[in-house]
C-alpha positions in Angstrom: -1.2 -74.9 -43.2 -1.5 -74.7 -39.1 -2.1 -78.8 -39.4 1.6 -78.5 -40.7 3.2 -76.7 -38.1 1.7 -78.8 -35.7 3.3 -81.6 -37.1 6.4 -80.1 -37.6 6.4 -79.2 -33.4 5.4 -82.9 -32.8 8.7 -84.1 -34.9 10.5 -81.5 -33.1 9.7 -82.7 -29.7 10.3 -86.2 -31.1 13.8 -85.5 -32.3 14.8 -84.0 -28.9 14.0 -87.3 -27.3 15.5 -89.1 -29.6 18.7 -87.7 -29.7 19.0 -88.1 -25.8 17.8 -91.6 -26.5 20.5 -92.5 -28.8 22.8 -91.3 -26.3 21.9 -94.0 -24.1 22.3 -97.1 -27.4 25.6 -95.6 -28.5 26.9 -96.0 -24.9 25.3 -99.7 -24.4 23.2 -98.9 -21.9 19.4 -99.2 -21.0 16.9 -96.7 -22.8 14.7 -95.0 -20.2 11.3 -96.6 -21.0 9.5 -92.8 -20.0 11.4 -92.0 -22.5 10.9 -94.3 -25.2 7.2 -94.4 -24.4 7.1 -90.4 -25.1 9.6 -90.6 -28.2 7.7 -93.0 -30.1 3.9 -91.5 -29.7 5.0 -87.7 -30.7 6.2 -89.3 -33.7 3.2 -91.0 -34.7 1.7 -88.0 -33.8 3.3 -85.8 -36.1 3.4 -88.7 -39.2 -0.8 -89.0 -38.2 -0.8 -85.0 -38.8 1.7 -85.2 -41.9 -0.7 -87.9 -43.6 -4.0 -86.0 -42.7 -2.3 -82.8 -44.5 -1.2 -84.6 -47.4 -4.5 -86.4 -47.8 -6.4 -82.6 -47.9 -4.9 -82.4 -51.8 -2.3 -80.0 -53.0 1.6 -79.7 -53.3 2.7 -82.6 -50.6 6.0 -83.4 -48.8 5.6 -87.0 -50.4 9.1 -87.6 -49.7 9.4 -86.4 -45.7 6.3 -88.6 -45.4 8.4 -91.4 -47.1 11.2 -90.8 -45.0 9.3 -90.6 -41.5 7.5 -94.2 -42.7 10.6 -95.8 -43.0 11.9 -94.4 -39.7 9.0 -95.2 -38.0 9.8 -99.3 -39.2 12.8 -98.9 -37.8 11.8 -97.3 -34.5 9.4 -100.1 -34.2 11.6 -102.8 -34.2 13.8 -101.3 -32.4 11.3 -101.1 -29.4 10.7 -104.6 -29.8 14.2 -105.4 -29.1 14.3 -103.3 -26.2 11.5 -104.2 -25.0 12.5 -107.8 -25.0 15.7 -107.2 -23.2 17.9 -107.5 -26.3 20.4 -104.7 -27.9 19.9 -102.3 -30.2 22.2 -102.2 -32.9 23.8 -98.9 -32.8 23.9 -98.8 -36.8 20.1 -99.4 -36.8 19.7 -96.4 -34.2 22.0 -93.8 -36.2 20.3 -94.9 -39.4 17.0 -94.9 -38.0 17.9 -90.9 -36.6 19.4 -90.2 -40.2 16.1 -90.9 -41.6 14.0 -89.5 -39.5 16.5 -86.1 -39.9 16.4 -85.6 -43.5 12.5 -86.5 -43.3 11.9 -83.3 -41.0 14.8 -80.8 -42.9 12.5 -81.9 -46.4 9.3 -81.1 -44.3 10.8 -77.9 -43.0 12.2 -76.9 -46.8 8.9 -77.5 -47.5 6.7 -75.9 -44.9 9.3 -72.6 -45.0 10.7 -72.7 -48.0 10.0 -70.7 -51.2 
């Protein structure tokens, strides 16, 4: 179970970036690329953590892992666009937060819950 708290601390971290990132989209103005370049890796950190827990067999959080997949899609086109100097669509970055939100509260339900 400590593989699952470690992902849920990378997700944490990950989320705390990314909510001062999407300060920076909804306002129109350029992400710092420190930033983006720590957001993105705790992230994958936390998803490589949630799939090597799920594949150890047992009750899974199928549907956080679902969730986080789909987020991380989104956060990599996002860093595409930004890297190529175009905008990020502020929808794509609320819905992309959204996701990632719900993913972790279902992976906390599940880690904590009874």
């Amino acid at each position: 179970m400590n593989l699952i708290y470690t992902a849920i601390g990378f997700f944490a971290l990950a989320a705390l970036l990314g909510m001062y990132l999407l300060t920076f989209v909804l306002r129109g103005k350029e992400t710092p690329k420190a930033i983006v370049f720590s957001h993105g890796p705790m992230a994958v950190v936390g998803l490589v953590l949630l799939i090597i827990y799920i594949t150890k067999g047992g009750p899974n959080p199928w549907e956080s892992l679902v969730l986080f997949v789909l987020a991380a899609l989104g956060g990599l086109y996002m860093v595409s666009r930004d890297l190529t100097g175009r905008p990020i669509p502020k929808a794509l970055a609320v819905g992309h937060g959204l996701l990632a939100v719900a993913g972790f509260v279902l992976l906390l339900v599940f880690a904590f819950g009874e």
